[in-house]
C-alpha positions as CSV (number, residue, x, y, z in Angstrom):
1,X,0.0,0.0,0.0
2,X,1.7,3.5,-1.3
3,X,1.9,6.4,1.2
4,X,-1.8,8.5,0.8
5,X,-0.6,12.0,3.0
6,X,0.3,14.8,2.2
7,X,3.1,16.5,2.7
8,X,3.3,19.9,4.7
9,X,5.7,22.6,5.3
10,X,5.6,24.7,7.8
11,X,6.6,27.9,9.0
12,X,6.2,30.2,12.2
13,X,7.6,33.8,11.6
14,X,7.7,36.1,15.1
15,X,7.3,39.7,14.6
16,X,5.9,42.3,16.8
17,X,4.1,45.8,15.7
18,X,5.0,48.9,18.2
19,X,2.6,51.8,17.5
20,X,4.2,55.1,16.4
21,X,3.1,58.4,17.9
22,X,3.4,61.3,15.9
23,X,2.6,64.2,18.0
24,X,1.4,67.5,15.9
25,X,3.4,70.4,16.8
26,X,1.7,73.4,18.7
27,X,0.6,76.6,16.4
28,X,2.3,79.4,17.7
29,X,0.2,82.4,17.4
30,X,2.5,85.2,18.4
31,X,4.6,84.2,15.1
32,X,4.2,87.0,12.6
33,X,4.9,86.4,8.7
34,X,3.7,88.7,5.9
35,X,4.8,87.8,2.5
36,X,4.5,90.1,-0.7
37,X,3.9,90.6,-3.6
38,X,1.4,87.8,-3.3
39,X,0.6,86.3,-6.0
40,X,4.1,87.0,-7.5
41,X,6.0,85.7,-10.8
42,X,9.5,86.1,-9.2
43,X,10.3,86.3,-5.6
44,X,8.4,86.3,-2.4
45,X,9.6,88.7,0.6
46,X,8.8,87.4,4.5
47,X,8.5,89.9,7.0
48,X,9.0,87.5,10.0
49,X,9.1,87.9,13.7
50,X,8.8,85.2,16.1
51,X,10.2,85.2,19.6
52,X,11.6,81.4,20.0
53,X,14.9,80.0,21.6
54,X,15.2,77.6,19.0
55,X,16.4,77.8,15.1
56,X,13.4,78.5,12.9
57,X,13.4,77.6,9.6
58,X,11.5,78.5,6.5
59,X,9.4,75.3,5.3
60,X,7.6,75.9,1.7
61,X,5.6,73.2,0.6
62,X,3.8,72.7,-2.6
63,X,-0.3,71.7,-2.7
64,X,0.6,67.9,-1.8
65,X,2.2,68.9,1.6
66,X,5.6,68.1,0.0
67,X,8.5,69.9,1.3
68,X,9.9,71.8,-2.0
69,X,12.0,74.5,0.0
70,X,13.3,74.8,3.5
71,X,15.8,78.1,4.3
72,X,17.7,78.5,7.8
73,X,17.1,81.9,8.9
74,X,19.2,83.4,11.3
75,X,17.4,85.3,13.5
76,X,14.0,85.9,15.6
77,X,13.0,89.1,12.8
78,X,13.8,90.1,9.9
79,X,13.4,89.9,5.5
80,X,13.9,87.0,3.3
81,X,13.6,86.4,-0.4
82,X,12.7,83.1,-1.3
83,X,10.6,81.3,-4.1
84,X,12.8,82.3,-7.3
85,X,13.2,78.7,-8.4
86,X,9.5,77.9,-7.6
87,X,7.3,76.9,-10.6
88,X,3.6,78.3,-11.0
89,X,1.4,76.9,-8.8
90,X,0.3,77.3,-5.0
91,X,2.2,76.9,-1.6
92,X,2.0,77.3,1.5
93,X,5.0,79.3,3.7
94,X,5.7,78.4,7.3
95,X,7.7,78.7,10.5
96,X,8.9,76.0,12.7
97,X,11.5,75.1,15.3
98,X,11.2,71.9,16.3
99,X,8.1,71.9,18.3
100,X,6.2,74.8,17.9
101,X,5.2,76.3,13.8
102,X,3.4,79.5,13.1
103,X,0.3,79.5,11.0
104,X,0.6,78.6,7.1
105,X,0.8,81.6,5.1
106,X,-0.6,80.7,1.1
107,X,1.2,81.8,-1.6
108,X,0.4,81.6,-5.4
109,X,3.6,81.7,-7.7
110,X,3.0,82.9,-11.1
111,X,3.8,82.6,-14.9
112,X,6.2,85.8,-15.8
């Protein structure tokens, strides 16, 4: 009499699944950003001033929420051309440091 099972292979892989938490970072109201001309079809000028300890940065991202600029700026106040190299379209402008961000300013970049 021939041999009627079947033959099984088996395998038992271990893994484990840790949640990630993403905290959203605070909106800083006392951040202050005007940006002209806007709409523009060469560069934007920020008028910032924000009173924070940490390094704030510049974040410019396009409709998608994809980062397409970020500029270091180098202190609490001041003016900053930016968006030169942008393509037509619309943005949004914003300051963080780390933890806290100011409000999203929107920009509209257009054709010469």
């Amino acid at each position: 009499m021939q041999g009627s099972g079947n033959i099984v292979e088996a395998a038992v892989d271990v893994f484990q699944v840790n949640p990630l938490q993403v905290l959203p970072q605070q909106v800083d109201t006392k951040a202050s950003m005007l940006v002209s001309p806007n709409p523009s079809s060469d560069v934007f000028v920020l008028n910032y001033a924000w009173e924070t300890n940490k390094q704030t940065i510049l974040q410019i991202s396009n409709v998608h929420g994809q980062l397409v600029e970020s500029h270091v700026l180098g202190q609490s106040e001041g003016q900053f051309q930016f968006g030169q190299n942008l393509p037509t379209g619309m943005y949004s402008a914003q300051l963080v440091d780390g933890k806290k961000r100011s409000a999203a300013v929107k920009l509209i970049k257009t054709n010469n």
